[in-house]
MIDOSE-1310 file (N, C-alpha, C; in nm, 2 decimals, decimal comma, always signed):
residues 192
xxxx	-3,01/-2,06/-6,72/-2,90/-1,97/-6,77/-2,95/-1,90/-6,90; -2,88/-1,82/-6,93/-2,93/-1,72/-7,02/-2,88/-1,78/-7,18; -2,97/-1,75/-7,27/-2,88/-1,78/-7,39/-2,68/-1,74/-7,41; -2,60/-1,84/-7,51/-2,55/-1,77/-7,55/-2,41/-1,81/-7,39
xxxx	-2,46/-1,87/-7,23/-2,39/-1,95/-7,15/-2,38/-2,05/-7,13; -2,32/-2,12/-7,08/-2,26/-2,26/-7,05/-2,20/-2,30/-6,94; -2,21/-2,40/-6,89/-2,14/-2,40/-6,74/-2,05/-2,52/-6,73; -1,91/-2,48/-6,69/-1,84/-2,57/-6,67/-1,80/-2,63/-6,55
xxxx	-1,70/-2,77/-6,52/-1,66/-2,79/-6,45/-1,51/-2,76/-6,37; -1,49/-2,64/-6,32/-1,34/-2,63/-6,28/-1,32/-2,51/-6,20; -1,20/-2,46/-6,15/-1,22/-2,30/-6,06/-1,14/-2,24/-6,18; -1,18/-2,12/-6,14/-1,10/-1,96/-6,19/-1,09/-1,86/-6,11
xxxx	-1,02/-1,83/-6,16/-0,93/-1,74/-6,09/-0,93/-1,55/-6,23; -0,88/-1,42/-6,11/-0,85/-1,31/-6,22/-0,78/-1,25/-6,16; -0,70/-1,21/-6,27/-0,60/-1,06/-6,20/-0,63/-0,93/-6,19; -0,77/-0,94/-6,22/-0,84/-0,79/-6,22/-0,89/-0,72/-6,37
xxxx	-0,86/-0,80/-6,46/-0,90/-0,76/-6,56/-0,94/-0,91/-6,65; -0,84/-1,03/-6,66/-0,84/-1,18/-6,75/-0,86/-1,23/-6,68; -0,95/-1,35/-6,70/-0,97/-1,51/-6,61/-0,87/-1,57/-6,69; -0,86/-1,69/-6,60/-0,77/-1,82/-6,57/-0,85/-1,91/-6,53
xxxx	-0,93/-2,01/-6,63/-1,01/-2,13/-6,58/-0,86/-2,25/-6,53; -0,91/-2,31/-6,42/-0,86/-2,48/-6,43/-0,94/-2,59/-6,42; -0,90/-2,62/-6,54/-1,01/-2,77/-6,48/-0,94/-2,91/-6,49; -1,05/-3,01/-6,47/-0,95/-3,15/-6,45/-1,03/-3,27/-6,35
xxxx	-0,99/-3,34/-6,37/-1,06/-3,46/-6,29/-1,07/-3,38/-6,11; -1,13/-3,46/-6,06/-1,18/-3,47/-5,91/-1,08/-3,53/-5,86; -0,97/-3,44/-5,74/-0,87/-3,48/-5,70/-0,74/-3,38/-5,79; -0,78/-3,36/-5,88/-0,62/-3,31/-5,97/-0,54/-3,21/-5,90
xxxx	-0,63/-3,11/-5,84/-0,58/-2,98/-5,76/-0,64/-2,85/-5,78; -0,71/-2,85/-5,89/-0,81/-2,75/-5,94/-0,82/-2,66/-5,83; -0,86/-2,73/-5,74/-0,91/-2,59/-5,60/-0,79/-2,53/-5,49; -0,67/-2,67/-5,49/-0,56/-2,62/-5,43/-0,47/-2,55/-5,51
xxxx	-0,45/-2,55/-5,64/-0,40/-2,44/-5,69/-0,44/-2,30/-5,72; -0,60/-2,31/-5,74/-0,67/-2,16/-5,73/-0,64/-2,09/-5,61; -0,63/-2,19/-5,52/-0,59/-2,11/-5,37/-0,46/-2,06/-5,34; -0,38/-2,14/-5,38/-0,23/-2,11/-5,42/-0,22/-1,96/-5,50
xxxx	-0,25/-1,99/-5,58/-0,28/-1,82/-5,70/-0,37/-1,72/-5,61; -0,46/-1,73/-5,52/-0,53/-1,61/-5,48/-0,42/-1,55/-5,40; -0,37/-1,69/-5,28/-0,22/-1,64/-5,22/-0,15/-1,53/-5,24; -0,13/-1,51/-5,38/-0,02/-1,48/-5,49/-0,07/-1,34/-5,55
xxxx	-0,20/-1,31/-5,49/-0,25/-1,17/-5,56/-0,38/-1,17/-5,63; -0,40/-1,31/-5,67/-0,51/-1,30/-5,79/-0,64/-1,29/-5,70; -0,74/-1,27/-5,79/-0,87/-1,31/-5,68/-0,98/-1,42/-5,75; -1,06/-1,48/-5,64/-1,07/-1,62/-5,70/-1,26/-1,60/-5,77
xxxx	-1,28/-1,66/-5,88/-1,40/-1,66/-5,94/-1,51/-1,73/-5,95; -1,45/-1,87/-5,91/-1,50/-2,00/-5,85/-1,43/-2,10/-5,82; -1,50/-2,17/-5,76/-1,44/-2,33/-5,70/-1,48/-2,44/-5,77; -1,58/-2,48/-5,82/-1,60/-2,58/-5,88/-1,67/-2,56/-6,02
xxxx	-1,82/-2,48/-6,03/-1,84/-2,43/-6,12/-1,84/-2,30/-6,16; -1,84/-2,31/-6,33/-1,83/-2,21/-6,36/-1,93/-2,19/-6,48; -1,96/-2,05/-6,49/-2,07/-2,00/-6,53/-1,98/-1,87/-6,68; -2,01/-1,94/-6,79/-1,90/-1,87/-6,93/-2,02/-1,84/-7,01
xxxx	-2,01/-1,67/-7,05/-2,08/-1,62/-7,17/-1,99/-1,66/-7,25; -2,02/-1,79/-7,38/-1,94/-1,79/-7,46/-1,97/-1,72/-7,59; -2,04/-1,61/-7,62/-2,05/-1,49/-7,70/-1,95/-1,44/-7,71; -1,94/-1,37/-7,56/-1,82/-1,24/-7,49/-1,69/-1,31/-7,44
xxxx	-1,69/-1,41/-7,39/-1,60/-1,48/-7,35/-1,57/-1,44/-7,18; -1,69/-1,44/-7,06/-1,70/-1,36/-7,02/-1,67/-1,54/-6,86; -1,61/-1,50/-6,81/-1,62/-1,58/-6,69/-1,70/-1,49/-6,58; -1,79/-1,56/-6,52/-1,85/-1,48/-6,41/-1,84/-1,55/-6,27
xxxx	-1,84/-1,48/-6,16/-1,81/-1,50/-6,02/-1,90/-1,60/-5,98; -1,90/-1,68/-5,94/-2,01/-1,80/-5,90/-1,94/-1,85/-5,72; -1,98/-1,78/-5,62/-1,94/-1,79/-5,49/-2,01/-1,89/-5,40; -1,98/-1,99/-5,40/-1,99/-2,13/-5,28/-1,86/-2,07/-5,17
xxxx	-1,90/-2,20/-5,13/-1,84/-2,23/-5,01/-1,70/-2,31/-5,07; -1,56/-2,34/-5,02/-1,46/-2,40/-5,08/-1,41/-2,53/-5,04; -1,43/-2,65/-5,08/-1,39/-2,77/-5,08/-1,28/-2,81/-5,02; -1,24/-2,81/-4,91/-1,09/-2,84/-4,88/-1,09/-2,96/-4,80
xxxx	-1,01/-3,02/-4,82/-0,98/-3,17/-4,68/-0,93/-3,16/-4,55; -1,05/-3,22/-4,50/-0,99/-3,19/-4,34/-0,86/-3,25/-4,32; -0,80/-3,14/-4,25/-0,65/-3,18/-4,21/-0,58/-3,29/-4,29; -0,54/-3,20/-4,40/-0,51/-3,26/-4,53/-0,40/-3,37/-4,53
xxxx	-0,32/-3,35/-4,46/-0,16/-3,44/-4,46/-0,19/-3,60/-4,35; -0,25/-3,56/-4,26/-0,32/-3,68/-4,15/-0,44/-3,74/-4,24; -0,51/-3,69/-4,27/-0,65/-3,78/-4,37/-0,58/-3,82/-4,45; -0,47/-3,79/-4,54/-0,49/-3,83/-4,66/-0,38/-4,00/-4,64
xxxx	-0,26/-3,94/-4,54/-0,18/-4,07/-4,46/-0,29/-4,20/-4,45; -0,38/-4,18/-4,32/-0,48/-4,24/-4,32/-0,57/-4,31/-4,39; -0,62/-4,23/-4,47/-0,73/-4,32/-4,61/-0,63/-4,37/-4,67; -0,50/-4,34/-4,68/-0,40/-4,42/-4,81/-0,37/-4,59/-4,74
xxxx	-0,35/-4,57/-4,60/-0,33/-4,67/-4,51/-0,44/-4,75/-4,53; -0,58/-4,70/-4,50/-0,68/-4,85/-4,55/-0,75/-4,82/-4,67; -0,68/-4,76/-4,73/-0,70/-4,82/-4,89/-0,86/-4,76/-4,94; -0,86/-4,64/-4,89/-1,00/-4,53/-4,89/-0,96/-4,38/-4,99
xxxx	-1,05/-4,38/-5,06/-1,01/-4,25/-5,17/-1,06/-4,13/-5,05; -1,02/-4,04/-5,10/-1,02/-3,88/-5,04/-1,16/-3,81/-5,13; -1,21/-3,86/-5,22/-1,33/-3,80/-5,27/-1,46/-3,82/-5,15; -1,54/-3,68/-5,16/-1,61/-3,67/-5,05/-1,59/-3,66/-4,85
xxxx	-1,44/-3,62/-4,89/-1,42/-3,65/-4,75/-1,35/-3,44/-4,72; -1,41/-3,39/-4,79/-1,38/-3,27/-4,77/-1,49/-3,19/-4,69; -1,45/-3,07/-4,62/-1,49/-2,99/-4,57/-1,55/-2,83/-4,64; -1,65/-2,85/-4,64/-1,70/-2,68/-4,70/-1,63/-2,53/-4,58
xxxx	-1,59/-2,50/-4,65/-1,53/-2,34/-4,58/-1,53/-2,20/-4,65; -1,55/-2,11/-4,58/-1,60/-1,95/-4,68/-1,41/-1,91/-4,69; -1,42/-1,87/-4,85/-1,26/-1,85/-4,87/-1,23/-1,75/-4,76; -1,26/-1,68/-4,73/-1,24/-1,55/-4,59/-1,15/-1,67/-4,49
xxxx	-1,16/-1,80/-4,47/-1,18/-1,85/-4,37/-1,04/-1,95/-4,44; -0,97/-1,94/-4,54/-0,89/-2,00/-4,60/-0,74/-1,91/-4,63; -0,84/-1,78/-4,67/-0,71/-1,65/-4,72/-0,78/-1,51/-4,66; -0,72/-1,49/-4,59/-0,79/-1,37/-4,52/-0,83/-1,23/-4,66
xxxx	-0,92/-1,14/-4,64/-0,97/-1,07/-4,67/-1,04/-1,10/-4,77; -1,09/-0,97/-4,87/-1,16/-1,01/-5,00/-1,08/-1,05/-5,10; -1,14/-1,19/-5,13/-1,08/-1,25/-5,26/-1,15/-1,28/-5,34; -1,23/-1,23/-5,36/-1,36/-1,26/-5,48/-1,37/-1,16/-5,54
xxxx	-1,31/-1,22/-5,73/-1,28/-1,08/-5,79/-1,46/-1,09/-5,86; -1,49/-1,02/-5,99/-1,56/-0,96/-6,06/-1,58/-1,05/-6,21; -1,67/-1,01/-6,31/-1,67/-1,05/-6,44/-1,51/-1,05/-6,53; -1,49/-1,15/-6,55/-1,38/-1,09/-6,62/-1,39/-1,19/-6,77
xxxx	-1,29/-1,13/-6,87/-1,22/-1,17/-7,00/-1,18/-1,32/-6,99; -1,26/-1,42/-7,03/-1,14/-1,52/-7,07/-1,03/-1,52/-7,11; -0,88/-1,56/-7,06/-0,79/-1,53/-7,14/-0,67/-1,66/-7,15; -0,71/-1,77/-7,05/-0,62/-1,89/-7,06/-0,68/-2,00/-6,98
xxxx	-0,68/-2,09/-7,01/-0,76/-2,24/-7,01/-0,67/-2,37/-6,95; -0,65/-2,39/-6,85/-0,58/-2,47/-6,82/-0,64/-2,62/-6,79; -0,59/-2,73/-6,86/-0,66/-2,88/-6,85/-0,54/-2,91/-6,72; -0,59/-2,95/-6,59/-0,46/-3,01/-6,52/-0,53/-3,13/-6,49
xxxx	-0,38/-3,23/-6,48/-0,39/-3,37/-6,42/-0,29/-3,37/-6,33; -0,28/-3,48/-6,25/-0,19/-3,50/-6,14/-0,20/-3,63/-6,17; +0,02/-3,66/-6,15/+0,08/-3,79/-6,22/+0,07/-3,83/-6,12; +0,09/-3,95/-6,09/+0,09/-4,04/-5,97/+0,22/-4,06/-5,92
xxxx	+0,35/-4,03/-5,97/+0,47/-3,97/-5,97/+0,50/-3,88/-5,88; +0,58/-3,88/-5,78/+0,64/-3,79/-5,68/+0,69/-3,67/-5,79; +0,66/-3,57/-5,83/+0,70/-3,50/-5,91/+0,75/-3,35/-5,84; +0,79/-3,30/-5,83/+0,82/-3,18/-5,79/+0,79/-3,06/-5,90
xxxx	+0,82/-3,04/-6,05/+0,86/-2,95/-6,13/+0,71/-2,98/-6,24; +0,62/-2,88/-6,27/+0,53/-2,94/-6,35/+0,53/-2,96/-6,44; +0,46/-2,96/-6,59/+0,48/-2,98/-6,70/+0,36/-2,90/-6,80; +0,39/-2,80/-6,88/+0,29/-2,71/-6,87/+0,32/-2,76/-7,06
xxxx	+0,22/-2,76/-7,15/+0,23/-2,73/-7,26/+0,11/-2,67/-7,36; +0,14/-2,59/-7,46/+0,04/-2,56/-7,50/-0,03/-2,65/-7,59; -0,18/-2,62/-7,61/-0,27/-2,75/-7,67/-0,30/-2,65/-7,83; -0,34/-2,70/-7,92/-0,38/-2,71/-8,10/-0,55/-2,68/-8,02
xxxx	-0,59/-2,55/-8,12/-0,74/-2,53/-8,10/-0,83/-2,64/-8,11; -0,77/-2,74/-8,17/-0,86/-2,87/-8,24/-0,88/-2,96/-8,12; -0,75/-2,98/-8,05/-0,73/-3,06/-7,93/-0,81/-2,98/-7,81; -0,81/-2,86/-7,79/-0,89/-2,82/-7,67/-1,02/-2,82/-7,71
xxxx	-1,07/-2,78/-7,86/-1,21/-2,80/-7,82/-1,29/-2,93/-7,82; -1,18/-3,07/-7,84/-1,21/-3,19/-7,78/-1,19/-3,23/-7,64; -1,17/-3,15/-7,56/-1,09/-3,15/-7,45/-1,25/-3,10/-7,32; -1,28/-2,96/-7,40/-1,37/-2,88/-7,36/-1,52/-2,96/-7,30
xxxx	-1,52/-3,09/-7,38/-1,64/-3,14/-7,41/-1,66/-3,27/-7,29; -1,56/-3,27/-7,24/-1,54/-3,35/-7,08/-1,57/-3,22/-6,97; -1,53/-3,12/-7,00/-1,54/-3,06/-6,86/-1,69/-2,97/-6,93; -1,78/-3,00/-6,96/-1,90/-2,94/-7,02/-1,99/-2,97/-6,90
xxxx	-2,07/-2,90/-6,87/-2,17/-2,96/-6,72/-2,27/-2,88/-6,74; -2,37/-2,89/-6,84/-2,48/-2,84/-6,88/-2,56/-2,96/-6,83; -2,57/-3,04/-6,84/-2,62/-3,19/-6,79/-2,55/-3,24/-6,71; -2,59/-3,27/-6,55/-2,54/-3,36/-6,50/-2,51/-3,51/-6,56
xxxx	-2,41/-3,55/-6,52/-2,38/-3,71/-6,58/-2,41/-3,70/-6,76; -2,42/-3,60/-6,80/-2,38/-3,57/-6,98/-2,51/-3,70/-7,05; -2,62/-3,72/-6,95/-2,67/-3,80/-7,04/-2,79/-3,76/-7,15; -2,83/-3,59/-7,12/-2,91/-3,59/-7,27/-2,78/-3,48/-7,38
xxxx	-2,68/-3,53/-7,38/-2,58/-3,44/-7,39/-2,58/-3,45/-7,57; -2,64/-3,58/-7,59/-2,63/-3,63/-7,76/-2,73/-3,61/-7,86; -2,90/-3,56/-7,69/-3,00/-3,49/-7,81/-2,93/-3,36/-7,82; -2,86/-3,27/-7,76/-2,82/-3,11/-7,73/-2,71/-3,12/-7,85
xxxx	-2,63/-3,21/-7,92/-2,51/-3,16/-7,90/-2,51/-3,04/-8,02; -2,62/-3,01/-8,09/-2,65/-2,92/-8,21/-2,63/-2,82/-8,16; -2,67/-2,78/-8,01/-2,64/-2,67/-7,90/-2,56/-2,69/-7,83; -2,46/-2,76/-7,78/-2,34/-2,78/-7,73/-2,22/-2,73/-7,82
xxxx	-2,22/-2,79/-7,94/-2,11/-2,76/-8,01/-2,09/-2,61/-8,07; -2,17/-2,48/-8,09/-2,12/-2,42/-8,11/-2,11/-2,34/-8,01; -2,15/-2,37/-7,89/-2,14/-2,30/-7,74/-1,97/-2,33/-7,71; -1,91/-2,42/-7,72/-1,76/-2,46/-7,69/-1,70/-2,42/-7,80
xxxx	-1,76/-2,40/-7,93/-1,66/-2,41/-8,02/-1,60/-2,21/-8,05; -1,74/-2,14/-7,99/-1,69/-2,00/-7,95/-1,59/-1,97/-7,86; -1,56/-2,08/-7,76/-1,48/-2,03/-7,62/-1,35/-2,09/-7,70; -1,29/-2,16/-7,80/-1,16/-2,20/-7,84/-1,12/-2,06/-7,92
xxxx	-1,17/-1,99/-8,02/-1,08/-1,84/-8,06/-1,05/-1,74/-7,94; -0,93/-1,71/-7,95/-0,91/-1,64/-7,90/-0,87/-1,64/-7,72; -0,88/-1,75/-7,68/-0,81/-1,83/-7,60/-0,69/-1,92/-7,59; -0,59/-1,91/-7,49/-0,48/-1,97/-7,49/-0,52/-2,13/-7,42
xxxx	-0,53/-2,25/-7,45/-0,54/-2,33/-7,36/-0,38/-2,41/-7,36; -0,37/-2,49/-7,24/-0,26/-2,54/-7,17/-0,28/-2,69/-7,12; -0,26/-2,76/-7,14/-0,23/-2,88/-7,04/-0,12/-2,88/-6,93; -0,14/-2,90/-6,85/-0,10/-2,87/-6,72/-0,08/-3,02/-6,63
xxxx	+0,08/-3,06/-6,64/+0,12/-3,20/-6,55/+0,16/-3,19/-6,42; +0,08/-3,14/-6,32/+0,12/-3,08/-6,20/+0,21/-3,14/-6,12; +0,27/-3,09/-6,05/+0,41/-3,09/-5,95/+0,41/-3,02/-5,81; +0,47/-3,01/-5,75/+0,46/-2,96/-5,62/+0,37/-2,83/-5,67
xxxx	+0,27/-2,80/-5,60/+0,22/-2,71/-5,56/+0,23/-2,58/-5,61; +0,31/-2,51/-5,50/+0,40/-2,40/-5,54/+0,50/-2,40/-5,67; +0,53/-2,48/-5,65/+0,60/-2,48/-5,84/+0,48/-2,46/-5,94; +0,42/-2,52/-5,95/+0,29/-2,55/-6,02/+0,22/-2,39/-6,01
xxxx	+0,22/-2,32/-5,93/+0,17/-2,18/-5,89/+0,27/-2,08/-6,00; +0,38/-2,12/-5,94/+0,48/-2,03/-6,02/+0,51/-2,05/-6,21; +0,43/-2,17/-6,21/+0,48/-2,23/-6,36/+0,33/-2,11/-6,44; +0,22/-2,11/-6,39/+0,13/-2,05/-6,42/+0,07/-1,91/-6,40
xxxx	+0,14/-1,89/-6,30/+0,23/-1,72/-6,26/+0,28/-1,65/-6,40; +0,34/-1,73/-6,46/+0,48/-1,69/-6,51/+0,39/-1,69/-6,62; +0,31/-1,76/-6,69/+0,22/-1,74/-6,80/+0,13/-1,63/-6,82; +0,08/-1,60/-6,73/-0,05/-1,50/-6,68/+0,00/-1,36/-6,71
């Protein structure tokens, strides 16, 4: 990577001009909500990683293949029945093959940072709040993926910390308590 980048863990998404990172544990929805929003107009910028000039504040397009669970409502019945997690049991697919046409936008502006979790709670309605610059850029430093498994992350952090600590001005960050889906789409709609 080039000076001056950093790569994170989570999808983004643009409306044609601002990104919208999500990120969040494995499982939270990161990629079923990005999908949800491309749905919706946006176009998508990644699925898992992501590649940030934190100089410019610049999210860049990074195109894989997209993580989805086979036949999501029957696998997931299933593994819940013998007591099997859903991590690794996904299927790689080209977004064309998920949301018909071109959905892969361009470079765009950082402009909103979303941390999501998913409650263990039947929830329907999400829970969106905004986070203290101080709190996101402790936040930032879990979803940092310059190092796999973060383990020379303590000789670096001379060079980590002012790499994250550029992407908190000037950005909106969110924590995000997800809920149905589509609500969860619309709660973050309505921000953007």
């Amino acid at each position: 990577w080039k000076k001056g980048q950093c790569v994170l863990h989570g999808a983004a998404v643009n409306d044609g001009v601002f990104a919208t990172v999500i990120s969040g544990d494995s499982g939270a929805g990161k990629t079923t909500l990005a999908i949800e929003l491309v749905r919706r107009g946006l176009k998508l910028l990644s699925d898992d990683l992501l590649v940030v000039d934190t100089n410019r504040k610049i999210v860049f397009p990074f195109k894989t293949k997209i993580g989805m669970p086979k036949n999501p409502v029957a696998r997931r019945e299933e593994l819940a029945y013998k007591g099997k997690s859903l991590i690794n049991r996904k299927r790689l697919m080209r977004l064309e093959e998920i949301v018909a046409g071109d959905n892969w936008g361009g470079p765009s502006k950082l402009k909103s940072f979303f941390f999501i979790r998913k409650d263990n709670k039947k929830r329907v309605f999400p829970v969106i709040n905004k986070i203290k610059n101080s709190d996101a850029f402790k936040r930032l430093f879990d979803v940092f993926m310059f190092y796999p498994y973060k383990r020379k992350l303590k000789e670096h952090i001379c060079w980590v910390t002012p790499q994250l600590a550029r992407l908190v001005g000037g950005v909106d960050f969110y924590d995000l308590l997800r809920g149905d889906i589509k609500e969860t789409a619309d709660c973050v709609g309505s921000i953007l």
